[in-house]
VODO-607391 format. One record per residue (C-alpha): residue in one letter; x, y, z. Coordinates in pm, whole numbers, plus 50000, padded with zeros to 5 digits. Example, Ala and Ser with C-alpha at 12.3 -4.5 7.8 and 13.67 -1.06 7.14 Angstrom:
// residues 2
A512304955050780/S513674989450714/
END
This chain:
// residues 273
X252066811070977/X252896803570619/X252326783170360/X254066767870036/X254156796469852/X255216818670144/X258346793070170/X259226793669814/X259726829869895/X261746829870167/X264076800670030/X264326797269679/X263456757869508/X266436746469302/X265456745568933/X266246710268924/X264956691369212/X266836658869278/X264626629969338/X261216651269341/X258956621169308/X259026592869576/X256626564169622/X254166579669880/X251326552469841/X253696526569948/X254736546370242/X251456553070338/X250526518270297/X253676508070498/X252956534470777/X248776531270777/X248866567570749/X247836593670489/X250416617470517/X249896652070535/X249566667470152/X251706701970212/X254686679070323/X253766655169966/X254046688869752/X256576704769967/X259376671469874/X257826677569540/X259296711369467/X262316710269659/X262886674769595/X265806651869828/X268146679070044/X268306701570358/X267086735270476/X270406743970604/X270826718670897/X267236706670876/X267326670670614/X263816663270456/X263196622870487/X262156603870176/X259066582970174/X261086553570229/X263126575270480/X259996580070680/X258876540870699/X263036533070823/X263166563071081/X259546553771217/X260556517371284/X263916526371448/X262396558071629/X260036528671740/X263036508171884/X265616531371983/X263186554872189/X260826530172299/X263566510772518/X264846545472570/X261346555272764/X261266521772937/X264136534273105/X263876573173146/X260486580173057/X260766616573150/X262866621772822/X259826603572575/X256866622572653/X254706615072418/X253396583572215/X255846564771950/X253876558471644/X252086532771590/X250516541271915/X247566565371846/X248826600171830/X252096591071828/X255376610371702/X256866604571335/X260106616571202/X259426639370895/X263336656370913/X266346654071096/X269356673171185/X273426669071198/X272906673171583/X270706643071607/X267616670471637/X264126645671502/X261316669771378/X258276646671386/X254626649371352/X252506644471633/X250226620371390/X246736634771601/X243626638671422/X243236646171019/X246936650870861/X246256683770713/X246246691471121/X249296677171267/X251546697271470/X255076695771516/X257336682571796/X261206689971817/X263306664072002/X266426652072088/X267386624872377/X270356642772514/X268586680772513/X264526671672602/X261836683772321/X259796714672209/X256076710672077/X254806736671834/X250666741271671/X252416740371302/X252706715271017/X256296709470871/X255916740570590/X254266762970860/X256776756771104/X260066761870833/X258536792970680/X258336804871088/X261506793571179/X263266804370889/X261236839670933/X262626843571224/X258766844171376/X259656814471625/X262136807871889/X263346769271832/X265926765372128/X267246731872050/X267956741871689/X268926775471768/X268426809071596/X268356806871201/X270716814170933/X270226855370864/X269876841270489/X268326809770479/X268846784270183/X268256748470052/X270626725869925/X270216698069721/X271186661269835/X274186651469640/X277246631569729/X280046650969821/X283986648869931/X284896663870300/X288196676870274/X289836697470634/X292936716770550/X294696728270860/X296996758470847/X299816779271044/X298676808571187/X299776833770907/X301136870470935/X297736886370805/X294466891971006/X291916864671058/X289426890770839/X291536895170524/X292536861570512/X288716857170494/X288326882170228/X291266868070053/X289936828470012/X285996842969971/X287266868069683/X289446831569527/X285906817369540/X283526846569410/X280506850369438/X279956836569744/X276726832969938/X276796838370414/X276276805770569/X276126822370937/X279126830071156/X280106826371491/X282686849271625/X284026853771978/X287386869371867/X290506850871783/X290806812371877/X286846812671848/X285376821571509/X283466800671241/X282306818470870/X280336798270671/X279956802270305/X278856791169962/X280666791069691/X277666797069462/X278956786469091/X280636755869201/X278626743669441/X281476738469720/X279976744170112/X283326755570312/X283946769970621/X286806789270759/X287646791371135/X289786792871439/X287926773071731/X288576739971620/X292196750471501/X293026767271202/X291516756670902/X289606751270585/X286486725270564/X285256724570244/X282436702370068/X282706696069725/X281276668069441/X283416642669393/X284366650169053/X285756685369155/X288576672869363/X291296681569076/X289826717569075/X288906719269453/X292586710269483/X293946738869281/X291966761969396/X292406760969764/X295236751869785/X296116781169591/X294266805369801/X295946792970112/X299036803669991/X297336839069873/X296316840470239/X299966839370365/X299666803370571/X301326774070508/X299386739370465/X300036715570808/X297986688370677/X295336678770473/X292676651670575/X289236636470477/X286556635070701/X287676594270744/X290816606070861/X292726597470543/X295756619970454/X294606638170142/X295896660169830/X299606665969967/X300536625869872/
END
């Protein structure tokens, strides 16, 4: 259902993969696996960062995740074995963690047979697990093709993307409501950030809407909503928190709302000190 190339078609490579390379023979060596080849080229050209929600693991990501997955899930299934069922590698055929999501989502390998053959199993403690007859590239050129129904990861972005790993500074503005409608006030802080890329949306009407967007030049991942109050949450590189100041701060007042408060993702009051 798709291959490399098919992939780097649907979601574009950055030019300049971060951390392309990784030390896959001592993985291997670590794991007493050969790992699958596709997955080996597949970290090569998109290097260290997420398909949208969905993180690639380094080599040495792999070896940590299969050792806790080992630990945590093992005395998990002792207790509720209804919620593990399948192996834990090292047992023969057992699972291993190739990505992960923000909602604690593991997409492993179900290590049976050659590697070039491995299939893929979705699973998450709290929600149960899907299995699905793909490798990792065949099943992310499905999902994001919207050619296969994941329901613990949901549907896909309509526009599906890749973003490097880089560090970056979590900033939540909250706002008053404003005079002007929840849509122009959009407009307003996406035309202050132009061009722009969709993220996805959810909207239910007012008190329950979520746009997510890129601002493509800098690099900034923000979202605008009203279900978790009013607000701004916008990701930025460190070194832009001068400009990321300026500039949203100056849009908010564009968009006719006043600025409550301003916090980091730790919590810590930010930019209004």
């Amino acid at each position: 259902m798709g291959n490399l190339d098919d992939l780097i078609q649907l979601i574009p490579p950055p030019g300049g993969p971060v951390d392309p390379g990784g030390d896959w023979q001592s993985a291997e060596k670590e794991l007493g696996l050969v790992l699958p080849p596709e997955f080996k080229a597949l970290a090569a050209r998109y290097g260290a960062g997420n398909f949208d929600d969905i993180s690639l693991l380094s080599p040495g990501e792999l070896v940590v995740s299969a050792r806790d997955l080992l630990g945590t899930a093992g005395a998990f299934r002792d207790d509720c074995p209804e919620m593990v069922p399948f192996a834990l590698w090292p047992e023969p055929g057992g699972v291993l963690e190739w990505a992960r999501t923000g909602n604690g989502d593991s997409l492993c390998w179900l290590t049976e047979g050659e590697p070039e053959d491995w299939t893929t199993v979705v699973w998450n403690p709290r929600a149960g697990s899907g299995r699905y007859p793909l490798g990792a590239v065949a099943f992310l050129c499905a999902y994001f093709g919207g050619r296969l129904d994941v329901p613990l990861l949901g549907p896909p972005p309509p526009e599906p993307w890749f973003d490097s790993r880089r560090d970056r500074s979590h900033v939540y503005v909250k706002l008053s409501a404003g005079e002007l409608p929840y849509e122009q006030r959009l407009g307003i802080l996406r035309d202050t950030l132009s061009p722009t890329a969709d993220r996805g949306f959810h909207d239910e009407g007012e008190g329950n809407r979520q746009y997510h967007f890129k601002a493509c030049d800098r690099d900034w991942l923000l979202t605008y909503e009203d279900c978790y109050g009013h607000q701004i949450r916008v990701a930025f590189p460190p070194e832009d928190d001068g400009e990321a100041r300026a500039v949203i701060l100056g849009a908010v007042e564009a968009m006719g709302c006043q600025v409550l408060r301003v916090m980091t993702i730790e919590g810590k009051p930010a930019w209004l000190g």
